[in-house]
Structures are given as structure tokens and as C-alpha cells.
C-alpha positions as CSV (number, residue, x, y, z in Angstrom):
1,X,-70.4,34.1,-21.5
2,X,-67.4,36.2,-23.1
3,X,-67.3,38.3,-20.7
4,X,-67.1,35.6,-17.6
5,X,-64.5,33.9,-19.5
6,X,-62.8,37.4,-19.6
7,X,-63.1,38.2,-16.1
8,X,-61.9,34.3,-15.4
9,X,-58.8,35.0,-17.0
10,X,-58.0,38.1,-15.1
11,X,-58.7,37.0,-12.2
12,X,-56.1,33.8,-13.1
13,X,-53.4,36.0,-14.3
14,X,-53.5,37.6,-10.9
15,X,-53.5,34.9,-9.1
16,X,-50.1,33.7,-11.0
17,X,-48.7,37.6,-10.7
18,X,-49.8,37.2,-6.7
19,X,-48.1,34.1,-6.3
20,X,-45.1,34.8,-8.4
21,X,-44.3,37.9,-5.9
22,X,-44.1,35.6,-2.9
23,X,-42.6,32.6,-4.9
24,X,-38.9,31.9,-3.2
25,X,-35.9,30.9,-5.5
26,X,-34.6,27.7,-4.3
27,X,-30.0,28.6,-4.3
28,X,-28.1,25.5,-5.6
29,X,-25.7,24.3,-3.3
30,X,-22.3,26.6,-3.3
31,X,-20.3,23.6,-2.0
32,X,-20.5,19.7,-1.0
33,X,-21.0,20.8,2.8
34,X,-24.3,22.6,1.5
35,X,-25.9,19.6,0.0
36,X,-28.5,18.0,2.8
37,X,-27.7,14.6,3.6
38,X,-30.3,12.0,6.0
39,X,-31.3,14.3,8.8
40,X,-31.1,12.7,11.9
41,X,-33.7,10.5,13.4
42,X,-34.7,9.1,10.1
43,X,-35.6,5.6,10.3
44,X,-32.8,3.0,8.7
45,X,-34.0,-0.6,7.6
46,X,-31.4,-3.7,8.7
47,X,-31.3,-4.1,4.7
48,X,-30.0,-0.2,4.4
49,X,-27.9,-0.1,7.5
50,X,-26.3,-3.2,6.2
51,X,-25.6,-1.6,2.8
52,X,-23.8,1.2,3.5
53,X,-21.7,-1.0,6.4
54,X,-20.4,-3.1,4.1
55,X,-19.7,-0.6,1.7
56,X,-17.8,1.3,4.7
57,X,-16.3,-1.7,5.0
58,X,-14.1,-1.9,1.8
59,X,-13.5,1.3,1.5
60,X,-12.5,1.7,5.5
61,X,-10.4,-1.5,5.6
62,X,-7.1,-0.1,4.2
63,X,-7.2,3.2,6.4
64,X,-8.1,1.4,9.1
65,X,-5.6,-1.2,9.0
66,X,-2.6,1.8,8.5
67,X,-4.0,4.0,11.1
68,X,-3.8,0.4,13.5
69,X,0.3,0.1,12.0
70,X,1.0,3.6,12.9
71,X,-0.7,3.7,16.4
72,X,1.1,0.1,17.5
73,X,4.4,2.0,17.6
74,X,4.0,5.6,18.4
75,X,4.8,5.5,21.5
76,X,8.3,3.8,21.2
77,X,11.3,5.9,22.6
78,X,13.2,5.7,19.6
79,X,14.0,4.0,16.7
80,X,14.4,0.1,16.7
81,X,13.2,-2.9,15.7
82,X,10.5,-5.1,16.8
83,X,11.1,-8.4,18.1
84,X,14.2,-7.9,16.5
85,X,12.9,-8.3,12.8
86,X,11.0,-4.8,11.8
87,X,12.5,-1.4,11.5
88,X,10.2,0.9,13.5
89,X,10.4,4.5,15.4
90,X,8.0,6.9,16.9
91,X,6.7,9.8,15.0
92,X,9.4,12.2,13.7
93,X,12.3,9.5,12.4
94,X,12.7,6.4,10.6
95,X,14.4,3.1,11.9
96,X,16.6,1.4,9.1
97,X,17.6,-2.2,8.8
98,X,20.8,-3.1,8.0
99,X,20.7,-6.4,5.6
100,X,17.7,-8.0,4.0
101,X,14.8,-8.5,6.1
102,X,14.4,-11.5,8.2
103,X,12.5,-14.4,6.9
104,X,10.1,-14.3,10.4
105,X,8.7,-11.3,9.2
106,X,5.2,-11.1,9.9
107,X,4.4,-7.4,10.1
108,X,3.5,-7.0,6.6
109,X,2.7,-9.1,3.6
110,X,5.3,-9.8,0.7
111,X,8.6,-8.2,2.0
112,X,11.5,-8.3,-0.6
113,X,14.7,-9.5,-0.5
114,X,16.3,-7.0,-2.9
115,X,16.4,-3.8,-1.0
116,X,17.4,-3.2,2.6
117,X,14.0,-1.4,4.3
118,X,13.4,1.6,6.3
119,X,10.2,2.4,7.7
120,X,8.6,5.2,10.1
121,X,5.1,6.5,10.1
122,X,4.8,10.7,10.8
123,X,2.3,13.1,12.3
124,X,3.7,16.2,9.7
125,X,1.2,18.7,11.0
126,X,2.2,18.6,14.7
127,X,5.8,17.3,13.7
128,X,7.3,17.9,10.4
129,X,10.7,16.3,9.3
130,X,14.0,16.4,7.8
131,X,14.5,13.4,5.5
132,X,18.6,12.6,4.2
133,X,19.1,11.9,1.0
134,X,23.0,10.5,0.7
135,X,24.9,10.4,-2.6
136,X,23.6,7.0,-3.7
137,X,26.2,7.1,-7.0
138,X,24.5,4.5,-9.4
139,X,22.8,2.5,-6.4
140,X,19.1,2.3,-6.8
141,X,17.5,3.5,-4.2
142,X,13.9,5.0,-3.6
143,X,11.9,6.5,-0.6
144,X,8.4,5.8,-0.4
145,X,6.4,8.6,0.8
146,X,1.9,7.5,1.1
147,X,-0.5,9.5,3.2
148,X,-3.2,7.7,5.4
149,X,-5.1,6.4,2.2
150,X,-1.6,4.6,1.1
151,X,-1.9,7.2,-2.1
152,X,2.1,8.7,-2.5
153,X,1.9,12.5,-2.4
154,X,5.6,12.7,-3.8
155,X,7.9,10.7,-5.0
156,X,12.0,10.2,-4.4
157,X,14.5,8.4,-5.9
158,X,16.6,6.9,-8.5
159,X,14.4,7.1,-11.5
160,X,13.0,10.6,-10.2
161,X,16.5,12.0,-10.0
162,X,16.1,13.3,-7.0
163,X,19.8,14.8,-5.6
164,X,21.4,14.4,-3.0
165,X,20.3,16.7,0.2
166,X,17.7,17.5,2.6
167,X,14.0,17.7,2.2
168,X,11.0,18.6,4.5
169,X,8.1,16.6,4.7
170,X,5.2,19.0,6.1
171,X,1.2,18.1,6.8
172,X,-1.8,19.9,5.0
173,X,-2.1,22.3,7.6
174,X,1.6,23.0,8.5
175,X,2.4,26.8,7.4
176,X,5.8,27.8,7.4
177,X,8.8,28.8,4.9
178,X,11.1,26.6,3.1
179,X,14.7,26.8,5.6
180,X,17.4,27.8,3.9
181,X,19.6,24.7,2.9
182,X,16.5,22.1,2.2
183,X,15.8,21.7,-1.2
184,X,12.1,21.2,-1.6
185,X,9.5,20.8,1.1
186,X,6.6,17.5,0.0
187,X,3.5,18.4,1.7
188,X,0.8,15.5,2.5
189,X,-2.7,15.4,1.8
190,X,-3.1,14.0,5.6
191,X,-1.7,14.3,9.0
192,X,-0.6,10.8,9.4
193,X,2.0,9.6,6.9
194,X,4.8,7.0,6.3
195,X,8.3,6.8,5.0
196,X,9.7,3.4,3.9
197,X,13.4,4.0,2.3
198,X,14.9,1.1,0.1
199,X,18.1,0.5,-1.2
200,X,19.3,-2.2,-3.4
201,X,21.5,-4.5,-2.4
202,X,23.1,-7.4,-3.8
203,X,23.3,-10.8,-2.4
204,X,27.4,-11.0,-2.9
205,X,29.2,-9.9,0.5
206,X,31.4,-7.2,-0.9
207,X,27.4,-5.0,-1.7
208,X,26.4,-5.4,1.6
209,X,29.6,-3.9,3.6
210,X,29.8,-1.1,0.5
211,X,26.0,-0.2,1.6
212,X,26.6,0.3,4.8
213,X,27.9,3.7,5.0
214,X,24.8,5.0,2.6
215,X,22.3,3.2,5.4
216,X,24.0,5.2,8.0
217,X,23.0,8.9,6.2
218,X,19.3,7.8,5.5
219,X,18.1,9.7,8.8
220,X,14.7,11.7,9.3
221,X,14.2,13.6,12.1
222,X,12.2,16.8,13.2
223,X,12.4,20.1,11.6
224,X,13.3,21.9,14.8
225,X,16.7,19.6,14.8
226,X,17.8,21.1,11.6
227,X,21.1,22.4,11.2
228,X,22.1,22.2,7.9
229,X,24.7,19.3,8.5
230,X,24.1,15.4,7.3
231,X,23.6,13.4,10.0
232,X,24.6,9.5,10.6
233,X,23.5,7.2,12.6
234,X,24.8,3.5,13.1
235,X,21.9,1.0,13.0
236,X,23.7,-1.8,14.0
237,X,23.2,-0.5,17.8
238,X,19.3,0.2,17.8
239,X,17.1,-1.4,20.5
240,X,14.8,-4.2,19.8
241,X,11.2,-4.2,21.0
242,X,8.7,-6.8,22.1
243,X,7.0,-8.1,18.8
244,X,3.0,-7.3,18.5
245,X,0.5,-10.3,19.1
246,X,-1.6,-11.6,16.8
247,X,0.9,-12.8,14.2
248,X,1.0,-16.4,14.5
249,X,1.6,-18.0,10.9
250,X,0.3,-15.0,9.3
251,X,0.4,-11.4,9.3
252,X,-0.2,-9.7,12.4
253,X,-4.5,-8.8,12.4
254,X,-4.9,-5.2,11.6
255,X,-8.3,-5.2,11.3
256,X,-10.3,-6.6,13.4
257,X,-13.9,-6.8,12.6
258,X,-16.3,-6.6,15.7
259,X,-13.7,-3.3,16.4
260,X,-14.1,-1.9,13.1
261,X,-17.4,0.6,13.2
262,X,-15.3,1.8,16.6
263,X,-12.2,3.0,15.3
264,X,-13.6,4.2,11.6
265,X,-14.5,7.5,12.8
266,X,-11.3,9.1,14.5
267,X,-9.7,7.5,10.8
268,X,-12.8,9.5,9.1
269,X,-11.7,12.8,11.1
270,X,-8.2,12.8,10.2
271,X,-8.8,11.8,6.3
272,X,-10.7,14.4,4.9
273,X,-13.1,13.4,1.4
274,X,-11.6,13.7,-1.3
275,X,-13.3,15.5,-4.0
276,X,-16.4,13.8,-4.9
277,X,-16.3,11.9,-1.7
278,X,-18.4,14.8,0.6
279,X,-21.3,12.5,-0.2
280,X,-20.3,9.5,0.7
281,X,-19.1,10.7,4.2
282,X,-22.2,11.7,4.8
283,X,-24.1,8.5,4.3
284,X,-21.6,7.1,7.0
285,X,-21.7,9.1,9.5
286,X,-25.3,9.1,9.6
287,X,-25.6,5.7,10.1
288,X,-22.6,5.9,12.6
289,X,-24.4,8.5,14.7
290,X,-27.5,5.8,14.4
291,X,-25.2,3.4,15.7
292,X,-24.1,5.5,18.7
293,X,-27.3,6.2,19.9
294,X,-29.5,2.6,18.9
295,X,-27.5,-0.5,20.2
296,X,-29.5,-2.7,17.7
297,X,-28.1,-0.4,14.8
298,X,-24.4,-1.0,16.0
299,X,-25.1,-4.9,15.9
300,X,-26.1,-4.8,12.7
301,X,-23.0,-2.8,11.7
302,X,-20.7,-5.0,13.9
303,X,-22.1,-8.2,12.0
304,X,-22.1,-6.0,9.0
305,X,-18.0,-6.4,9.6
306,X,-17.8,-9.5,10.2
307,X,-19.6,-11.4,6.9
308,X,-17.8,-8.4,5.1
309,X,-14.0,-9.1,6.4
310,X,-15.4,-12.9,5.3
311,X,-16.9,-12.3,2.2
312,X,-15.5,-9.3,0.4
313,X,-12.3,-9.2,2.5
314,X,-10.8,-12.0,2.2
315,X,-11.1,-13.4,-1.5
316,X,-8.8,-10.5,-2.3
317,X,-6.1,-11.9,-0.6
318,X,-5.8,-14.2,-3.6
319,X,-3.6,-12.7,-6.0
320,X,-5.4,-13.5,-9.2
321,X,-8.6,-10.9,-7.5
322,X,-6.4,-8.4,-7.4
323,X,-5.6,-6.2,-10.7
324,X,-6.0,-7.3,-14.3
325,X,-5.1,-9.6,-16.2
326,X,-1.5,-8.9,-17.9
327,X,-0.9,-12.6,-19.6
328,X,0.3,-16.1,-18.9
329,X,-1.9,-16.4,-15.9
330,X,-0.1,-13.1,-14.1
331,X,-2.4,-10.2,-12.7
332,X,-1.1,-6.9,-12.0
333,X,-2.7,-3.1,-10.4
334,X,-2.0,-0.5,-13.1
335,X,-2.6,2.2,-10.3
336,X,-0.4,1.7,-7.4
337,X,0.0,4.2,-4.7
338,X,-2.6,6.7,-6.8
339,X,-5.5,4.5,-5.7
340,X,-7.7,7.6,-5.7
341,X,-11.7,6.4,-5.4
342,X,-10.6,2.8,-7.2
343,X,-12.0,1.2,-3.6
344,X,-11.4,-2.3,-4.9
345,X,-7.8,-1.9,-5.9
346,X,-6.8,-0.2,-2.6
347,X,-8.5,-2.8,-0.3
348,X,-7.1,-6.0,-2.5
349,X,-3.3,-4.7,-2.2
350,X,-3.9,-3.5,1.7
351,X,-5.3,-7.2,2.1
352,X,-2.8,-8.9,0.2
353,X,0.4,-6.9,0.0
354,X,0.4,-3.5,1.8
355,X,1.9,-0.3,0.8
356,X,2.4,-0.4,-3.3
357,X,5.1,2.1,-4.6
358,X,4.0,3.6,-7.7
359,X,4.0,1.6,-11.5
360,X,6.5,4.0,-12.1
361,X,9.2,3.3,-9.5
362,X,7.5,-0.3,-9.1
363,X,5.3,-2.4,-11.4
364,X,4.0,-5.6,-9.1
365,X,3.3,-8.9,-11.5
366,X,2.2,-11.9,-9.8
367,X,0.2,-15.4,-10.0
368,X,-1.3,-18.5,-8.4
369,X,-1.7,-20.4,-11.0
370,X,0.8,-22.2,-13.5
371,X,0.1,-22.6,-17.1
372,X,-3.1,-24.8,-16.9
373,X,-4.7,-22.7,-14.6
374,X,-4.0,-25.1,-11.5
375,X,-3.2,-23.7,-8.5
376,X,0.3,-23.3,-7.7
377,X,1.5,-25.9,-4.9
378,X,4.7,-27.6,-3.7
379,X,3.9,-30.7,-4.3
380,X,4.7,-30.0,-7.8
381,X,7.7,-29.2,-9.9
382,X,7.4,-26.3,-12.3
383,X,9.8,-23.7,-14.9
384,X,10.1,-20.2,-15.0
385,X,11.9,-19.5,-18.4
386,X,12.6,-16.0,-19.8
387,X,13.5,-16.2,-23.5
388,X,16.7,-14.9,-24.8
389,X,16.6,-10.9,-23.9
390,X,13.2,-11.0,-21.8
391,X,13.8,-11.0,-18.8
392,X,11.8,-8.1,-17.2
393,X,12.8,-4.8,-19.1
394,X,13.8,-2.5,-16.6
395,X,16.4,1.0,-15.8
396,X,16.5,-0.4,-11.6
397,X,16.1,-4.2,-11.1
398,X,14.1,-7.4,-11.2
399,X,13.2,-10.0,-9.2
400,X,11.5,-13.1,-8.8
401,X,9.9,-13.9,-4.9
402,X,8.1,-17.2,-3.8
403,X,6.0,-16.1,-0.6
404,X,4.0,-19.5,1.2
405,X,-0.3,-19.5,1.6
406,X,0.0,-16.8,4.1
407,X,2.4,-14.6,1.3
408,X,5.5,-14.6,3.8
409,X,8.3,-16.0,3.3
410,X,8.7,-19.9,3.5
411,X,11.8,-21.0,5.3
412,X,14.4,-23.4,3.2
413,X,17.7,-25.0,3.5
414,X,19.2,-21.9,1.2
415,X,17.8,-19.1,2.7
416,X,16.4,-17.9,-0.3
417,X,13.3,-16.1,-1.2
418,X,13.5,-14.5,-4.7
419,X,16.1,-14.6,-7.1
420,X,16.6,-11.9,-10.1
421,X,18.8,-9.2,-10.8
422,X,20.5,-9.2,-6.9
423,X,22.1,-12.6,-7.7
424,X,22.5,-12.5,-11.8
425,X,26.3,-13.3,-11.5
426,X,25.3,-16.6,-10.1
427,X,22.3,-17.4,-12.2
428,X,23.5,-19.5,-15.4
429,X,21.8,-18.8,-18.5
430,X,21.1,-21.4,-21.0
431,X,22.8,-22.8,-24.5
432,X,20.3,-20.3,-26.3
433,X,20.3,-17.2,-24.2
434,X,17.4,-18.2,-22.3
435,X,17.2,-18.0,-18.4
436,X,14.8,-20.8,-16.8
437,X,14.6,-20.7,-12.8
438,X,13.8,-24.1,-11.1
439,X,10.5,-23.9,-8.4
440,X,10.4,-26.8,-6.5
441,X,11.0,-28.3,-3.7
442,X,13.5,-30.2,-3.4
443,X,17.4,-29.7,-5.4
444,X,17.0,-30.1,-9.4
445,X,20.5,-30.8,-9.1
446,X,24.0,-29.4,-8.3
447,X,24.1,-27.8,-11.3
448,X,21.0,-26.1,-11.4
449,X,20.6,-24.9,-7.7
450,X,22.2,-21.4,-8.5
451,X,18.4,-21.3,-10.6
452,X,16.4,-23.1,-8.0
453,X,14.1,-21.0,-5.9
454,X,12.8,-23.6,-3.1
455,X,8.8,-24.1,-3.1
456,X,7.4,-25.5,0.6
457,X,6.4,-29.2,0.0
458,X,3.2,-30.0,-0.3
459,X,1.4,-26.5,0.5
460,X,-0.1,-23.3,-2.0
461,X,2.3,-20.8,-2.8
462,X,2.5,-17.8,-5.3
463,X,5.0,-16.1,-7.2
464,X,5.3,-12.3,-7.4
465,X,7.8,-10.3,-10.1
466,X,9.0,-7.0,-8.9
467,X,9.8,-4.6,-11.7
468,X,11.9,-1.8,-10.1
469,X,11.8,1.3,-12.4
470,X,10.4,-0.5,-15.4
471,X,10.4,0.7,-19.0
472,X,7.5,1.5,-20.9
473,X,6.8,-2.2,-22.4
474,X,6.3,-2.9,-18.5
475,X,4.0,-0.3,-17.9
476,X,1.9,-0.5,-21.2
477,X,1.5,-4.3,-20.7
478,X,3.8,-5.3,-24.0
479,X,6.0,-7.0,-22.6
480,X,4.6,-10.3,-20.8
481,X,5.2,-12.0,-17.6
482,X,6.6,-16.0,-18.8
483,X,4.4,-19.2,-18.6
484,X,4.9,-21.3,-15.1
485,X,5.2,-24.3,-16.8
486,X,4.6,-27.5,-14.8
487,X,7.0,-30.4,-15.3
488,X,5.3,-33.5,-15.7
């Protein structure tokens, strides 16, 4: 019996020695591109394709809804603006307005009155360009600069010190050396990108002629035009363009939902993953290739769309979804143009007020609700009232905007939208120091109408505080946004 036992074991330890010699070390993956993903062919349950389409769905909506901007006006001829309202331009320049923005804006959610706008979406790998920067003195100014996933990849201004001179916006693949006589060349994580200068302006008539010759030297245009010499251009002679359809009382649909799953993969080939993302590319476009080849799939991605754009879209077009909570009923995105993989954050601002600048150059404060937690609406009367020295702490400028249910601007007998820093010579301060501004709709009296931002009657409405290079009790939430008091 010892012996068999013996000759067992032998006979086991060569079959492990055996084995071992033909055993194959299984390599870890070297990089994301060598980790398998669902091979093709591979069955996909309604419940799974679902899933992943609504998933696509947030995180798709904001690219797909600035990849819709930019294609709507690449092939202008030049700088203009549409219907007459919107600064726009084809690839390689920027069209600039020349006052305020126009109250029948409806290209974008939750313009401002406080800055005159530029705007002008790039191709910087095919088309790289020159942007001006003019000696703004003490002017505020700042250039917004986002990639195709609205993330800034650099930022220009004031409060960054940027100087005066020229700088060359390039794409991740542009290769090249810096020309002598531009000061620093900004390079973008994606091909598509877009500028949106803004200047602060005043409301008293004296600012906006003194402007003028600053708008005139805020030009971009393509690196093979560069000479070295600051150019001007007057934009009180640009063309206007026919205005998009689709706006009606809202903003112009960006999205739309049954075209969704068609246009997400020409967005997914000129956005790259970011790190960490490889994955969840994959797990897309395998169900996309489904799609292309199994009609039922593609339903069941189109109606995917369509109960997300209902039901995950659209609730973040309310203000209080969107951020956190900062006090007093006021929300507000600590992460602004640095959206990263924060999915949620991105898609509520693209839905309810596109293109964020950064906290830094701009922190974004607003509610729909006053003190009591009732929604805000014009059938009401209500107070805004900063104590003595707390107003919002900032180096730029702050402001105050009322925007209507659809967050646009809702016409009144004053033409005014926001009220803050722009107008503070006209804006009387109380016995004590405090500041209270009046939002209702009709006059709280001669006396009070340089305070009196005008609510529509009878309809929702929100409130929104811009914070234009805000200190740090801004940014690290000490300081609080004041109580919308109702008056009874």
C-alpha cells in the first residue's frame, strides 16, 4: 500500500510539472484599448439596451447639443449676427455685439445684461487662430475658451492677468512652433472649440460709446493671416442672418431626441475618452453597432431618447436640480467649465443655462423659490435685501437677472433684465446701509423704481446672481446668497 501511494504521488507531481510546461501566462492589459469589451453579435436584452441608452443619453446631451450650435453656423460667409440678435461667424473668427444683447434672444438660455458678447465656434486642428487681446485698462473683461465637452482648456482675462497681445488657439493635433510676436499658444483637448469674449459695460451712456473702440480690437482670425499688427474691425457694419427655427418661446431645440443615437457617433469620434472613460465608450458603441445592423435595437434606443429627454432631461432645467445647495433657498455648480466625468452637473447647466465660465472668473447663484419654499411667480410681490456690506463680495462685478419659465428674458416697460453693479449709481441704498431690490410686477413707486426689477404677471420666474471674479467667501460658500422675501 506505501508503495502505490508512492508511485501515486509521482505520477501526480508529473502531471502538475507536465502541465505547468504548457501552462500560458495570461498579460494584463498594457492600455484601455487592450481591455476586451462585448464582442460583437452578443445578444442585448430591451432592459440592457435601454440601460446603457439612457445613460448615453445624459452624458451625450451636452456634446450633442454644442456639436448642433457649432454645425448651424459653419457655413456662414462671415461674421454676423443672426436674425439680427446673435453674434455668430464661421470657423476661424468671432462675431462681436456691440451693446447688451437683445431681449429676443433665444439662442441660448440666461444671457446677461452686464457684458457685451462675442461668440465663434473653431475647428483648431484644420484652422488655428489668432485671438486680440486690446488694452482693457481697468475694464473687466474675460474670454471664454471650452472644448466640445464645454470643459475651458485655458483661461483669459481680468482676474487671470492676462496682457495685452496676441495668442494662438491650436487643436490636439496641430504641430507647429509658437510665431514670433504671439505670446502663448492655448491648445484644446478637441478639434471643435468656442470663444465667447465679454466685456463689461455699464448701463450709463458715456460706458457704452468709451467701449466701443475696445470692441473693435477683439478680432480672431486664422493663423495664416498673421502679421504681427492689431487688427480692428467695426461691428456696427456686420451682416445679419436668417434666425434658426425651432425657437418659438423658448430656446431654439438642440437636441432632438428621435435624432439623437444618429448624430452621437460622429460627436463620439471627434471627442476622444477621457481617462477612465475607454470603458464606457466601449459599452456604447457596441450597442450602437447593434443598432446599425438590428432595426428593433435602434427603436429601442430612439424611445430610449425620448422618455430620457422627458424624464432625466428635463427636471434639470429647474434651477433648484442643478448644483448644491448654498443657503436661503439658492443652488449653485461648484465646478463650472471643469465638468470632468461629473455627468449630472454638465447636462443640468447645458439644459438649463449653457456654456458656464469657471467659479473662478464666474460663480452662478440662483433660485426658484422664495423664502418659504414657494415657487417663485409674478403674481406675487417679493424683496431682495443685502445687508449693510453684503452685497456679493467680488474683484469684477455683480448682478442680479430675472429670466421668465423658459429662462429668457421677459419683456417690460423698462427694458430691464438684471440690475447690480452696471447700474449701482442709480440704485439707492437704504437709511442703514442696506440695499433691497423690488421684484414685482408692477411700479413699487417713483421712488423705488431705480430698485425695481420687473417680474412678468402672473407666470414662474427665477432669479440668477452672477458673481464675476468672486473672492474666496464666494467660492468657499461663506458668504450667503439673501432671503427672497415675499411681501404679504
Amino acid at each position: 500500500m506505501k508503495a502505490r501511494n508512492q508511485i501515486f504521488n509521482l505520477i501526480s507531481i508529473g502531471i502538475f510539472v507536465f502541465s505547468s510546461a504548457f501552462a500560458q501566462q495570461v498579460e494584463p492589459p498594457k492600455s484601455a484599448a487592450d481591455v476586451p469589451g462585448t464582442p460583437a453579435g452578443t445578444i442585448m436584452t430591451k432592459e440592457y439596451v435601454e440601460t446603457v441608452g439612457r445613460m448615453a443619453y445624459i452624458w451625450g446631451w451636452p456634446l450633442v447639443n454644442n456639436y448642433n450650435r457649432a454645425e448651424a453656423v459653419k457655413n456662414l460667409p462671415e461674421p454676423g449676427l443672426l436674425g439680427g440678435i446673435l453674434p455668430v461667424s464661421p470657423p476661424g473668427h468671432v462675431s462681436m455685439l456691440t451693446d447688451y444683447i437683445d431681449e429676443k434672444e433665444r439662442f441660448v438660455t440666461c444671457p446677461n445684461q452686464d457684458t457685451v458678447y462675442g461668440a465663434g465656434y473653431q475647428r483648431l486642428d484644420s484652422k488655428p487662430v489668432i485671438v486680440q487681446v486690446p488694452d482693457f485698462g481697468d475694464r473687466f473683461w474675460t474670454y471664454q475658451l471650452c472644448d466640445a465637452r464645454t470643459d475651458a482648456f485655458c483661461n483669459m482675462g481680468k482676474q487671470n492677468g492676462t496682457k495685452p497681445g496676441f495668442y494662438l488657439l491650436v487643436g490636439p493635433n496641430w504641430k507647429g512652433e509658437k510665431p514670433a510676436g504671439v505670446t502663448e499658444v492655448y491648445r484644446s483637448t478637441t478639434d471643435l472649440a468656442v470663444i465667447f469674449p465679454r466685456v463689461f459695460q455699464s448701463d450709463a451712456p458715456e460706458d457704452k460709446t468709451a467701449v466701443q473702440p475696445l470692441l473693435s480690437q477683439i478680432v480672431v482670425y486664422p493663423l495664416s493671416e498673421f502679421d504681427g499688427k492689431m487688427k480692428t474691425k467695426d461691428w456696427h457694419k456686420t451682416p445679419h442672418f436668417p434666425p434658426p427655427e425651432g425657437a418659438g418661446s423658448g430656446e431654439t431645440k438642440w437636441v432632438v431626441p428621435e435624432k439623437f443615437f444618429d448624430e452621437l457617433p460622429q460627436v463620439m469620434k471627434e471627442v476622444p475618452p477621457l481617462p477612465g472613460e475607454e470603458a464606457w465608450y466601449a459599452q456604447m458603441q457596441s450597442v450602437l453597432d447593434a443598432a446599425a445592423k438590428d432595426p428593433k435595437v435602434k427603436d429601442i434606443l430612439v424611445k430610449a431618447a425620448v422618455d430620457a429627454e422627458e424624464n432625466l432631461i428635463k427636471p434639470l432645467f429647474e434651477f433648484h436640480n442643478n448644483g448644491r445647495p448654498v443657503g436661503n433657498g439658492w443652488t449653485s455648480p461648484s465646478n463650472g467649465a471643469a465638468w470632468g466625468v461629473d455627468y449630472l452637473s454638465r447636462a443640468a447647466t447645458a439644459r438649463s443655462n449653457m456654456y458656464d465660465n469657471a467659479p473662478s472668473t464666474t460663480r452662478y447663484i440662483y433660485t426658484d423659490f422664495d423664502s418659504t419654499s414657494t415657487r417663485l411667480n409674478g403674481a406675487n410681490r417679493y424683496t431682495v435685501t443685502f445687508e449693510k456690506g453684503q452685497t456679493p463680495p467680488v474683484e469684477g462685478f455683480w448682478s442680479l437677472t430675472l429670466y421668465n419659465e423658459h429662462h429668457l428674458f421677459a419683456p417690460n416697460p423698462l427694458n430691464r433684465y438684471s440690475l447690480g453693479t452696471k447700474n449701482n449709481k442709480r440704485l439707492k441704498v437704504n437709511s442703514n446701509g442696506s440695499l433691497t431690490l423690488y421684484v414685482q410686477s408692477e411700479s413699487p413707486g417713483a421712488d423705488k423704481e431705480p430698485n425695481w426689477l420687473p417680474v412678468p404677471k402672473d407666470a414662474d420666474f427665477s432669479l440668477y446672481i452672477r458673481t464675476y471674479w468672486p473672492k474666496q467667501e464666494v467660492l468657499d460658500g461663506s458668504w450667503k446668497p439673501p432671503v427672497v422675501k415675499r411681501i404679504q
